[in-house]
Backbone as a printed PyTorch tensor [residue, N CA C, xyz], in Angstrom:
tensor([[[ -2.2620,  20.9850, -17.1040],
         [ -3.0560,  20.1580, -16.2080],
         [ -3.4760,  18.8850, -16.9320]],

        [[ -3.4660,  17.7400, -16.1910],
         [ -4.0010,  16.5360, -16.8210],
         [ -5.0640,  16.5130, -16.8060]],

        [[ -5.9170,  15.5820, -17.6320],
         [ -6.6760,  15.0450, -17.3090],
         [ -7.0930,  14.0180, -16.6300]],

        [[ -8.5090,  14.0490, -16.1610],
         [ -8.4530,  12.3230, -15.2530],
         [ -8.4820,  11.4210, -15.4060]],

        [[ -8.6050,  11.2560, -17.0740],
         [ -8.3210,   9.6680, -18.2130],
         [ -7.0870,   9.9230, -17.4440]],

        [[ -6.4880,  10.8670, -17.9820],
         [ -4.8040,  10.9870, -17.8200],
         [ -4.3870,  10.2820, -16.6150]],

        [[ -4.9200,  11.0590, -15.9020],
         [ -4.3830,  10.7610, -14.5070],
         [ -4.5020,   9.2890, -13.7330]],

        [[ -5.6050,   8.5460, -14.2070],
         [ -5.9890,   7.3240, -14.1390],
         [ -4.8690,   6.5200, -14.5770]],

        [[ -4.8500,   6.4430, -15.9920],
         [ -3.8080,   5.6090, -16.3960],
         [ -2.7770,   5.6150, -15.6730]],

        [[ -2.3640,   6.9300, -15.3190],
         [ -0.7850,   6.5780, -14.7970],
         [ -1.1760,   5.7510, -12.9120]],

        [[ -2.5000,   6.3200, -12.7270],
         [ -2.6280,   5.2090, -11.0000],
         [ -2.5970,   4.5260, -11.3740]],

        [[ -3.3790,   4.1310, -12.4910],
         [ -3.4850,   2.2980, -13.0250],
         [ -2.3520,   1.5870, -13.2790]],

        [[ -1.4860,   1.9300, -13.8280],
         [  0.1730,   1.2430, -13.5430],
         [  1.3100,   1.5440, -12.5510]],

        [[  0.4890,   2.1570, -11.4950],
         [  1.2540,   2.0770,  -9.9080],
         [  0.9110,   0.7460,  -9.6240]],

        [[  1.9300,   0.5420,  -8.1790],
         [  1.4470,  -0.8290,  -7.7130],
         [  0.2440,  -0.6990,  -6.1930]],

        [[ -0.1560,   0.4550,  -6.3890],
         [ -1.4740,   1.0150,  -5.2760],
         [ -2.4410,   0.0820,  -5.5470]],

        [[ -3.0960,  -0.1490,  -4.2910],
         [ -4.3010,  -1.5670,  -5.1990],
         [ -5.6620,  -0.4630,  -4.1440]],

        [[ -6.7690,  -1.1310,  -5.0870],
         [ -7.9820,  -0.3890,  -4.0820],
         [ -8.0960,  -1.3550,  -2.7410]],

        [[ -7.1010,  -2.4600,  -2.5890],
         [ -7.6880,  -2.7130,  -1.4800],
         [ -7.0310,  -2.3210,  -0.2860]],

        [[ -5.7420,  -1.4490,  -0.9210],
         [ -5.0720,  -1.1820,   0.1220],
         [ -5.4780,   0.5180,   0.8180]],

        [[ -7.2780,   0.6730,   0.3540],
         [ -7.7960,   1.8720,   0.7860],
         [ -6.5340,   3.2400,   1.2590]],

        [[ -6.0820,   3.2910,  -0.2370],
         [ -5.1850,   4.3850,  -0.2540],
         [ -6.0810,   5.8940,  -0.1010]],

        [[ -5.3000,   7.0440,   0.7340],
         [ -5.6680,   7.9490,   0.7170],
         [ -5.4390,   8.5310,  -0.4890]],

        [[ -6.2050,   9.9480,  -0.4600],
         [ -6.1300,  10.8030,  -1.7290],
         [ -4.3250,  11.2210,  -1.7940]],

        [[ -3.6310,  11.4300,  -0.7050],
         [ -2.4830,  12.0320,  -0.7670],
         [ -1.6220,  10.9720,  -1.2660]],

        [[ -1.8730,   9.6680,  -0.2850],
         [ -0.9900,   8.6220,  -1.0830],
         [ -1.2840,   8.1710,  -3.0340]],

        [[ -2.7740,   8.7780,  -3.5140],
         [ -2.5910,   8.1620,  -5.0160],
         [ -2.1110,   9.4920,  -5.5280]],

        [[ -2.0640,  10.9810,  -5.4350],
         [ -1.5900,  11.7690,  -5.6430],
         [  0.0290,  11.5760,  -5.4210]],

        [[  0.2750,  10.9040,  -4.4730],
         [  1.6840,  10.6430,  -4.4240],
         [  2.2680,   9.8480,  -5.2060]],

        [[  1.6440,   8.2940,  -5.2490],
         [  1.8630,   7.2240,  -6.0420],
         [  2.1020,   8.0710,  -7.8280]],

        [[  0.7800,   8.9250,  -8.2510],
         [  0.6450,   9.5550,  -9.6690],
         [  1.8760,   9.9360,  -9.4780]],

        [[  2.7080,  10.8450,  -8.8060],
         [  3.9200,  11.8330,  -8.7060],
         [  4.9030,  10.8700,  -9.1180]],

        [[  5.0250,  10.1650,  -8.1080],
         [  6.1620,   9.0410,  -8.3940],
         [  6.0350,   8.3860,  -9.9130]],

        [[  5.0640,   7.8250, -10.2060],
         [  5.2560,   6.7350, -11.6040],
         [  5.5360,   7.9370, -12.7300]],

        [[  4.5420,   9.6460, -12.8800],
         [  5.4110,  10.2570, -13.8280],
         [  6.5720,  10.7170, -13.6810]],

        [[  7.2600,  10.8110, -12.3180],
         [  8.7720,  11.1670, -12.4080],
         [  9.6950,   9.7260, -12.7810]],

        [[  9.0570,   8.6110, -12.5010],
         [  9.8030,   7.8760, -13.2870],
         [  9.8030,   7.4820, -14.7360]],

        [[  9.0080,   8.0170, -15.4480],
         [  8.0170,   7.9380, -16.6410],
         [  8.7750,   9.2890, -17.2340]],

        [[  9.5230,  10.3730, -16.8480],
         [ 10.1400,  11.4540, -16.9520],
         [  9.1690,  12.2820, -17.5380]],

        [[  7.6900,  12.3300, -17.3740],
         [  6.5560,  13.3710, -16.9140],
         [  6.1170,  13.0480, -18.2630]],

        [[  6.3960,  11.9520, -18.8040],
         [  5.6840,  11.4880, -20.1290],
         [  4.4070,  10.7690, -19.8790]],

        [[  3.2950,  10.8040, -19.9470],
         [  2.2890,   9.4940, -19.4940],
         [  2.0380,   8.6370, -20.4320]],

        [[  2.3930,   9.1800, -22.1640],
         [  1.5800,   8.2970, -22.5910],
         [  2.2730,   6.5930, -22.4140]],

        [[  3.6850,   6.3680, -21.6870],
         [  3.7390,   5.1790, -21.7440],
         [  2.7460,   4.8520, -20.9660]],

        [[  2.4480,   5.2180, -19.8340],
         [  0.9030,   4.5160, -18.7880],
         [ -0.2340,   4.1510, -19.9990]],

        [[ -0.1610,   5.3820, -20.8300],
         [ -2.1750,   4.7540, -21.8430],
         [ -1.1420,   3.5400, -22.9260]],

        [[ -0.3540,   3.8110, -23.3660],
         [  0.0560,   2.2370, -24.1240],
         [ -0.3090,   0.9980, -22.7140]],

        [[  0.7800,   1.2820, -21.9300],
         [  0.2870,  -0.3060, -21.2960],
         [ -1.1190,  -0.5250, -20.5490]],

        [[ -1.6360,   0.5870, -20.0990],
         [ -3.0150,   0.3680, -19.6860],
         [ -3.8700,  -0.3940, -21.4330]],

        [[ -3.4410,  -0.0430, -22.3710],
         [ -4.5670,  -0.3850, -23.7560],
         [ -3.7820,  -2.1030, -23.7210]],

        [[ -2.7340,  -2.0200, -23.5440],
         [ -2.6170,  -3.2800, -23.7020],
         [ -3.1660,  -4.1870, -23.0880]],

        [[ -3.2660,  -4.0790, -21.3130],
         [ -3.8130,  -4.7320, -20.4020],
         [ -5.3170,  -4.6630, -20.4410]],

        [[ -5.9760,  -3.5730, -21.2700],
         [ -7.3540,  -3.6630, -21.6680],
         [ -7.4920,  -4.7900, -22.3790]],

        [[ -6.6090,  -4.9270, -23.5300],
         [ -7.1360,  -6.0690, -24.3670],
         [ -6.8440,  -7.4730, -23.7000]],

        [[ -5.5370,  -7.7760, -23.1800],
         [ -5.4150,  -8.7170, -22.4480],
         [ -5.9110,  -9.0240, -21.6600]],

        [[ -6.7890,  -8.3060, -20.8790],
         [ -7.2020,  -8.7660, -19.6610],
         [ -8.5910,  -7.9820, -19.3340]],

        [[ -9.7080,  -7.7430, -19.9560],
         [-10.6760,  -7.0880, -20.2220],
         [-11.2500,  -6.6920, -18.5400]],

        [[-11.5210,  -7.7910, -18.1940],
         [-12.5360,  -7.8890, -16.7740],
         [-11.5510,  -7.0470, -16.0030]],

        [[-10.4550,  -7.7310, -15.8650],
         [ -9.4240,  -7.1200, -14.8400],
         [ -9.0700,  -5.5330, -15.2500]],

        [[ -9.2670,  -5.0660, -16.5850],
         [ -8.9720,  -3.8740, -16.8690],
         [ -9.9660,  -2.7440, -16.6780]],

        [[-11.3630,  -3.2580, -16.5610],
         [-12.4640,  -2.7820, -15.9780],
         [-12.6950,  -2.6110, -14.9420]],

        [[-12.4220,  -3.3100, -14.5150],
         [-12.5400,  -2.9440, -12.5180],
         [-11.4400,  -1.9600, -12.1060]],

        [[-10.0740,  -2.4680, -12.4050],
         [ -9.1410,  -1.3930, -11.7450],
         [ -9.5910,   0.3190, -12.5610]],

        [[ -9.6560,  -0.0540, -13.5890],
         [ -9.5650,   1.3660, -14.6550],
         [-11.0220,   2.2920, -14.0800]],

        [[-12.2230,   1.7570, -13.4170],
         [-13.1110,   1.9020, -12.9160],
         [-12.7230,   2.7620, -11.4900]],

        [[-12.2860,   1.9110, -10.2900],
         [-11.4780,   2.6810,  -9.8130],
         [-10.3760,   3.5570,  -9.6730]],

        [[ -9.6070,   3.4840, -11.0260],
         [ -8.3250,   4.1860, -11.4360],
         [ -9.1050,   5.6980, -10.9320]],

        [[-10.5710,   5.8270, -12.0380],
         [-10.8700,   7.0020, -11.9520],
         [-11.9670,   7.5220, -10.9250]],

        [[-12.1880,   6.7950, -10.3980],
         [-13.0770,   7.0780,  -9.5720],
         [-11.9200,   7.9510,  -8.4560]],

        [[-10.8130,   7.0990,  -7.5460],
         [ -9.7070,   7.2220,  -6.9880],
         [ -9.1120,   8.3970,  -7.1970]],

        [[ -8.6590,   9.1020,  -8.9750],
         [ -8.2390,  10.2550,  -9.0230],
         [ -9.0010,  11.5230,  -8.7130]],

        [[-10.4540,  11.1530,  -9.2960],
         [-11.0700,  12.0100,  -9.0600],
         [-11.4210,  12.9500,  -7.8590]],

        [[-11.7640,  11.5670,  -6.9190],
         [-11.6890,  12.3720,  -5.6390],
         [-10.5140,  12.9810,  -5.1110]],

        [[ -8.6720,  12.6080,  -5.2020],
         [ -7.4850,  12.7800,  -4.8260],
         [ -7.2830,  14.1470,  -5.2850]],

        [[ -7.7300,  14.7220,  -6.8070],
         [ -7.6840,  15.5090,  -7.4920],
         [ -8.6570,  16.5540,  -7.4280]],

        [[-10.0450,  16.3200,  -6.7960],
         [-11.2850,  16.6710,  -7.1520],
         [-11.9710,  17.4870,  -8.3190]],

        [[-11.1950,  15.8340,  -9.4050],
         [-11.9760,  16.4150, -10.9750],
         [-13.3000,  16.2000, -10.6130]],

        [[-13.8040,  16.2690, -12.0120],
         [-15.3090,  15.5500, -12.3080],
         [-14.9360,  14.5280, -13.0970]],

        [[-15.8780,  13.0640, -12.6380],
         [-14.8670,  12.0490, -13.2120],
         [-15.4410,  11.8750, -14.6220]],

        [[-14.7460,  11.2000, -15.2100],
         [-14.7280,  10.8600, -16.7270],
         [-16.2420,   9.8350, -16.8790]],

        [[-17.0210,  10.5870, -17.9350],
         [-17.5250,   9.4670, -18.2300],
         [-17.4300,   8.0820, -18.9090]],

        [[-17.9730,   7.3860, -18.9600],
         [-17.7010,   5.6520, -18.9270],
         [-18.1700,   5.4470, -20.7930]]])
C-alpha cells in the first residue's frame, strides 16, 4: 500500500488540475494511469515533484497542498501532515 506522500506525488505529475474539480474516481484513475506508465515505480513522480519544488516553490505548494488533500479523500487516508 502507498502512502499519501506517495500517492500525491504521482497526482502531482498527472495533468488533473484542481480546477478541473476532479472526482475521487477520476484522481484514483489519473494515480492508476501515471504508475502504469511509470511501470508501478513512483519514485520517478518524488524526483520530479523535488525538482519542481525547488524550481517553482509557490507553484509547488499549492498543487502539492492539494495533491494531498485530493488523495486523501479519493483514497480515504489520513492526510499527511504539512
Amino acid at each position: 500500500m502507498m502512502t499519501t506522500i506517495e500517492l500525491a506525488q504521482v497526482l502531482f505529475v498527472t495533468a488533473v488540475q484542481p480546477s478541473d474539480a476532479p472526482s475521487p474516481f477520476r484522481i484514483r484513475e489519473a494515480v492508476t494511469e501515471r504508475l502504469c506508465a511509470c511501470g508501478g515505480d513512483p519514485s520517478w513522480c518524488a524526483a520530479y515533484v523535488a525538482q519542481e519544488a525547488g524550481d517553482h516553490p509557490d507553484a509547488y505548494a499549492r498543487r502539492m497542498g492539494w495533491a494531498l488533500k485530493a488523495v486523501a479523500e479519493a483514497y480515504r487516508l489520513e492526510p499527511a501532515a504539512a
